[in-house]
RODO-2510 file (C-alpha; in nm, 4 decimals, decimal comma):
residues 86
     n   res          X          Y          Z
     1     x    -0,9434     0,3417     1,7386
     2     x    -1,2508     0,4600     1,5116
     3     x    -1,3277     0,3020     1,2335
     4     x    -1,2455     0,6374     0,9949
     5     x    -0,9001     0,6555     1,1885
     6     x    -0,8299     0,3313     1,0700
     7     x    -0,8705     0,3724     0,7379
     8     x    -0,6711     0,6573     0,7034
     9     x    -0,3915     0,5185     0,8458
    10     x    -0,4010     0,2014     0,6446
    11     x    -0,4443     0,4301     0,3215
    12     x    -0,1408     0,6159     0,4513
    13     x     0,0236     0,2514     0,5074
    14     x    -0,0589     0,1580     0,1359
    15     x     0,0503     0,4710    -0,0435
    16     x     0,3952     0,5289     0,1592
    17     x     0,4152     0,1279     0,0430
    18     x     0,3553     0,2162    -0,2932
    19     x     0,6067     0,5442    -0,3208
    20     x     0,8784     0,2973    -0,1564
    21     x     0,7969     0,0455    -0,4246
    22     x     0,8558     0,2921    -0,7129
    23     x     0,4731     0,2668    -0,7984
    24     x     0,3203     0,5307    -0,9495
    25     x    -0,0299     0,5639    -0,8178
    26     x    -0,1243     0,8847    -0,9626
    27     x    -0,0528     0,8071    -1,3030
    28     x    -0,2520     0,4439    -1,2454
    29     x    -0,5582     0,6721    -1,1467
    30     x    -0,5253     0,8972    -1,4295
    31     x    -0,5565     0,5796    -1,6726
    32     x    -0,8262     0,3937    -1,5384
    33     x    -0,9587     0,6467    -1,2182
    34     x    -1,2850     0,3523    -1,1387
    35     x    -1,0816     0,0346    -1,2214
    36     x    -0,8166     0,1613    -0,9628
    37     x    -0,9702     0,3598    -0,6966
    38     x    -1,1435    -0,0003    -0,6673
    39     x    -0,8371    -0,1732    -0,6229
    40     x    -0,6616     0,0980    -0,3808
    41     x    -1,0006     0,0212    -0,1951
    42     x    -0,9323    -0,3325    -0,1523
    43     x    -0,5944    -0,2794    -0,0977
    44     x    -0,6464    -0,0549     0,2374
    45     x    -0,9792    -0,2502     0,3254
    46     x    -0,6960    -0,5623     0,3163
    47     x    -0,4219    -0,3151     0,5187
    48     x    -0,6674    -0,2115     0,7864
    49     x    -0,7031    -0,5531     0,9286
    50     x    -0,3701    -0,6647     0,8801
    51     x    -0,1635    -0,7461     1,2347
    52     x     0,1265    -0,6448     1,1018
    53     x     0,0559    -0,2399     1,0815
    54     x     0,3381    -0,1617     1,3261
    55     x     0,6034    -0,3345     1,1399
    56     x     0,4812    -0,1705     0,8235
    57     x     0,5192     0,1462     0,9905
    58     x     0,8526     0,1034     1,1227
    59     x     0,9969    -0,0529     0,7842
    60     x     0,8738     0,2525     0,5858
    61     x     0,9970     0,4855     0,8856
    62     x     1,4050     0,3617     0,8420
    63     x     1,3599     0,2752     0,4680
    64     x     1,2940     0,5640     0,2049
    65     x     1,3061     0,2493    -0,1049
    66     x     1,2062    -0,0450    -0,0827
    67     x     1,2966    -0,3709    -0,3395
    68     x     1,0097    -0,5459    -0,2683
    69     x     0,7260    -0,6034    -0,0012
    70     x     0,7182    -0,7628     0,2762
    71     x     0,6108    -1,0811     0,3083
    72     x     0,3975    -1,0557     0,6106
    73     x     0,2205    -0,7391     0,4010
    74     x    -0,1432    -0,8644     0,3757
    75     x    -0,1236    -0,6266    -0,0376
    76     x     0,2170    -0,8364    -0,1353
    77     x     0,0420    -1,0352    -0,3726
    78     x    -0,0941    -0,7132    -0,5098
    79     x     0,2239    -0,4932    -0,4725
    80     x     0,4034    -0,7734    -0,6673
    81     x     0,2177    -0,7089    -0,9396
    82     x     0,2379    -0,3896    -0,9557
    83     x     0,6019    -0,3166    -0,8895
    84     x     0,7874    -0,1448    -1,1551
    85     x     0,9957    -0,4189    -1,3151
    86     x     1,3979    -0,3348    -1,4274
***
């Protein structure tokens, strides 16, 4: 798989994580568009070599919402922190 490829299907990875999670990713870029198009940078740089793509994939295939992240998600640490508390 090219390196390009990759990328876009970890960014895909990270934002259908990030809908599932109830985290609003457009309205984080339209508050601080450098601070977090840094961080969503990281965060699929960290997805792409994460093992666990295909389990990712799968999870968000049968689940439309998600509670929290999964533990084997190499962004949990990061999702955590962003996840809107109730």
């Amino acid at each position: 798989m090219g390196l390009m490829r990759k990328l876009s299907d970890s960014a895909d990875l990270v934002n259908g994580m990030s809908q599932r999670l109830g985290i609003d990713q457009a309205a984080r870029l339209a508050r601080d568009p450098e601070g977090e198009a840094r961080r969503l940078m990281q965060m699929v740089s960290r997805c792409a070599s994460c093992l666990a793509q295909g389990a990712c994939g799968d999870l968000q295939a049968r689940h439309d919402q998600l509670a929290t992240c999964p533990v084997y998600c190499e962004n949990k640490a990061c999702f955590d922190g962003l996840t809107p508390r109730l």
